[in-house]
Structure formats: C-alpha cells, structure tokens
C-alpha positions in Angstrom: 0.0 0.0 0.0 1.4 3.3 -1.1 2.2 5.7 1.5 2.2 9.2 -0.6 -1.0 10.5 1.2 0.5 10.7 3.8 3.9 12.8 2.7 1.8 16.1 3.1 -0.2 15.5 5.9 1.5 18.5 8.4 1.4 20.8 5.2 -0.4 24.1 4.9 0.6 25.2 1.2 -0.8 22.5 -1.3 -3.1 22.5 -4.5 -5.7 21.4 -2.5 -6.0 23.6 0.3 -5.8 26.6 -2.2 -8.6 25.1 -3.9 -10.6 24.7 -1.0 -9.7 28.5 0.3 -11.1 29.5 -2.9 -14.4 27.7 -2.2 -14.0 29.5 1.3 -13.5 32.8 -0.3 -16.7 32.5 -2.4 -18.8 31.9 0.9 -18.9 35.7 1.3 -19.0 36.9 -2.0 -22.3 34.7 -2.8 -24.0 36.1 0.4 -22.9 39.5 -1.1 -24.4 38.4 -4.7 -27.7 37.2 -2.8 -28.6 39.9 -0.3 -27.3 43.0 -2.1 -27.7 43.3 -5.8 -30.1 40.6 -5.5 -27.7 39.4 -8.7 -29.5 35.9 -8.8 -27.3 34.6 -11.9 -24.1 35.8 -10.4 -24.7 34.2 -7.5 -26.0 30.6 -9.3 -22.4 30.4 -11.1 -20.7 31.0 -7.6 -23.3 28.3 -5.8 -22.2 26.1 -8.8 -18.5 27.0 -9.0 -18.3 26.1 -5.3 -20.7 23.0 -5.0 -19.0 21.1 -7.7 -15.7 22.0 -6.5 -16.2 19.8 -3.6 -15.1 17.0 -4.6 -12.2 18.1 -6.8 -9.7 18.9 -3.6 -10.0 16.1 -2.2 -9.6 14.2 -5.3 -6.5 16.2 -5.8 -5.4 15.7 -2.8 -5.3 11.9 -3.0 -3.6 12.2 -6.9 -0.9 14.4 -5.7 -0.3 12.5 -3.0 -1.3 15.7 -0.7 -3.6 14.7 1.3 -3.4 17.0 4.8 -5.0 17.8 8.3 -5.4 21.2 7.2 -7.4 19.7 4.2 -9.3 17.2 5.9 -10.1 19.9 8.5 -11.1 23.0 5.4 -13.1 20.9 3.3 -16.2 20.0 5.4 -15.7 23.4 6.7 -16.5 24.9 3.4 -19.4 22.6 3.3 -20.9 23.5 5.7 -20.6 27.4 5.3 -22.0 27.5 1.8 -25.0 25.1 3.1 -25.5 27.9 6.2 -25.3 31.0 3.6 -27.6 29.5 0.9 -29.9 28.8 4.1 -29.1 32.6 5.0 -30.0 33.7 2.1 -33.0 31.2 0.8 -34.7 31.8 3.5 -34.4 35.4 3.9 -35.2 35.7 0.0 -38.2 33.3 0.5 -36.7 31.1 -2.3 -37.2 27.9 0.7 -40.0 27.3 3.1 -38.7 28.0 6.9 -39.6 24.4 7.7 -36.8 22.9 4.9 -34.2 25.5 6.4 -35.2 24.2 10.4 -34.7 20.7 9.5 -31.6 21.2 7.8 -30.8 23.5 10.9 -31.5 20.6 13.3 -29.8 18.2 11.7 -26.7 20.3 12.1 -27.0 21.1 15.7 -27.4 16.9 15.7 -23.7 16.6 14.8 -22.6 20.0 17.1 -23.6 18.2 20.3 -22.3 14.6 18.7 -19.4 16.4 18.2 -19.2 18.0 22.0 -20.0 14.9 23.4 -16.8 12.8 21.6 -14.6 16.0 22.5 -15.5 15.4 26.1 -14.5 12.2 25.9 -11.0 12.9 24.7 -12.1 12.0 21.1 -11.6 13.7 17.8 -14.6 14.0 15.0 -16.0 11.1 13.5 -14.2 9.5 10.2 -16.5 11.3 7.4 -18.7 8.6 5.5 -19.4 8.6 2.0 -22.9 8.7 2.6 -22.6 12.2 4.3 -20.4 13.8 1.3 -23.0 12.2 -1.5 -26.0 13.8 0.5 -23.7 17.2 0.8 -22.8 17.1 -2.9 -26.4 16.8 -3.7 -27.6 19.5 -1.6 -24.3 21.7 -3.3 -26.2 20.6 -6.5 -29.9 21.4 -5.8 -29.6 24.9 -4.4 -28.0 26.6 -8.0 -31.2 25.0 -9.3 -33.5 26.3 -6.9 -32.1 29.7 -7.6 -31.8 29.4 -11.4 -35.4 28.0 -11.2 -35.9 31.5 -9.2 -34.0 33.3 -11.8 -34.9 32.1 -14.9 -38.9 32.3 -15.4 -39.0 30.5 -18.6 -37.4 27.0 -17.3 -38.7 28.0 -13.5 -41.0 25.1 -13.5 -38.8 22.2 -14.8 -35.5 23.3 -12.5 -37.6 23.7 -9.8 -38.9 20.4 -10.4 -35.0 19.1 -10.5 -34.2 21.2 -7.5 -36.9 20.5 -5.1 -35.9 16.6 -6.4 -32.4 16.8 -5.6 -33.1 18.7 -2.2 -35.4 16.7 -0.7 -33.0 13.7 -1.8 -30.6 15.4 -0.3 -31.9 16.4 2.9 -32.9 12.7 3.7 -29.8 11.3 2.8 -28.1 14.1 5.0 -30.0 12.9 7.8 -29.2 9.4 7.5 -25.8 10.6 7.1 -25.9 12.4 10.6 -27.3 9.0 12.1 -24.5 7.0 10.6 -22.2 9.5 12.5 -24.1 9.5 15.8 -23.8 6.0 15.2 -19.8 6.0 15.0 -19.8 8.3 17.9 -21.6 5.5 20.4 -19.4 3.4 19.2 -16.1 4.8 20.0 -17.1 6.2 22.9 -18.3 2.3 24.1 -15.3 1.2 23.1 -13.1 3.5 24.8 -14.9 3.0 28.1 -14.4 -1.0 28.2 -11.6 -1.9 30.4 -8.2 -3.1 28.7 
C-alpha cells in the first residue's frame, strides 16, 4: 500500500487547500451576490463553482499525494458554510420554506452536540462517511437549481422540479448521514470505556 497520502499530511501550502480557500473565499461573495444586488445569476455560477468543487480537492489531494489535516479539517468546513449561507439567504429571499431550512438547521446542531460529546470524551470527529459527502454534494447541486429556477422564469417550472428533487433527496440522505455519524460516535465512545 502506497504511503504518498500521507507525505503532506502536516502541510499548509498545497493545491488542495488553495482550492478549498477559494471555495471558502466565495462563501462571502455569494452572500454578497444574494442579499445586495439581488444578482441571482451571479450568484447561481458562484453556488455552482463552489458546490462542484467539492469534490475536486479532495480528489486532488489523494492524486498528488497531498492529502493534509489542514485539508481534511477546510473541506467539510466549506461545506458547511455555503449550506449555512444559501440557508441565510434562501430563507431570507423566500426562495425555501422556513420548515426545509429548520430541519436542515437541526440536523446540524445533531452533529454540534455529537461532536461536544466525543470532544468530552478525549475523542476527535468522526471518520466522514461517503454517505454524508454524497447527500452534501447533492444538496451543493440542488440549491443553483433552486435559484436558477428563481432566476430564470422561462425554465422555473422544470428546474424547480430538479431542484426541489435533488433537495429533498438530499436532505434525507443528509439525515441518515448524521445518524450513521451519531452511530460511530456510540461506538467509539463504548469502546473507549471498556476496560483493557
């Protein structure tokens, strides 16, 4: 088994990280897009630019043999901020229903008090399951076509067909996601409290 991934693992300046301070960097810039100019098509190729991105650093990562903590530690990060500003924003704009922003909302506070709880017991965050980045990738994909459907009045009623599909897609897979993670946490923490 090759050991390459693991050459960059204290490093801060890599391909990937730049890519995923990029994604980082368009956080604020969509939230600028969204509540100021109201510049809806700007703001879809930004969504767009930074949800399919995800995938590419770590990808990257892995080819180059760059894979980092820094990395491991930015990525879900940027996940998770562009899924708080298009819920920011959405819900402000009234592009989604209150109730599809709390439940995301919840699900999120799920993994902040999963997350406390394994701290407290002297252990780091759970490994990240593929389940979890598939239902985040197709959230990253719905929400540019929830706001192009917004956007664009002649195809509003087809893309919002595709984006209300891949959202509530996504929202169930994110919660089963968040399960699977609770799940892990049980574990671990079990484990770590059986005597030697």
């Amino acid at each position: 088994m090759s050991r390459t991934p693991a050459v960059a693992a204290d490093r801060v300046l890599t391909l990937p990280n730049l890519i995923s301070f990029l994604r980082l960097l368009g956080v604020p810039v969509f939230m600028w897009l969204m509540l100021g100019p109201h510049n809806d098509i700007a703001a879809v190729v930004v969504l767009a630019v930074g949800g399919s991105s995800d995938w590419i650093d770590g990808w990257v990562a892995r080819r180059l043999g760059q894979v980092s903590r820094l990395g491991e530690l930015l990525d879900p990060l940027a996940d998770r901020l562009y899924i708080l500003a298009v819920l920011v924003a959405f819900t402000y704009r009234e592009i989604v229903p209150w109730e599809f922003t709390a439940a995301l909302v919840a699900r999120e506070l799920m993994m902040v008090v999963c997350l406390a709880v394994l701290r407290r017991n002297g252990f780091g965050p759970p490994q990240v399951h593929y389940l979890g980045k598939t239902a985040t990738f197709i959230l990253l994909a719905a929400f540019p076509v929830l706001l192009l459907a917004r956007a664009a009045p002649p195809i509003e009623t087809g893309a919002a067909a595709i984006g209300w599909g891949l959202a509530w897609w996504g929202i169930i897979l994110y919660w089963i996601a968040g399960f699977l993670y609770v799940g892990q946490a049980v574990r671990v923490i079990r484990a770590g409290r059986e005597p030697a």
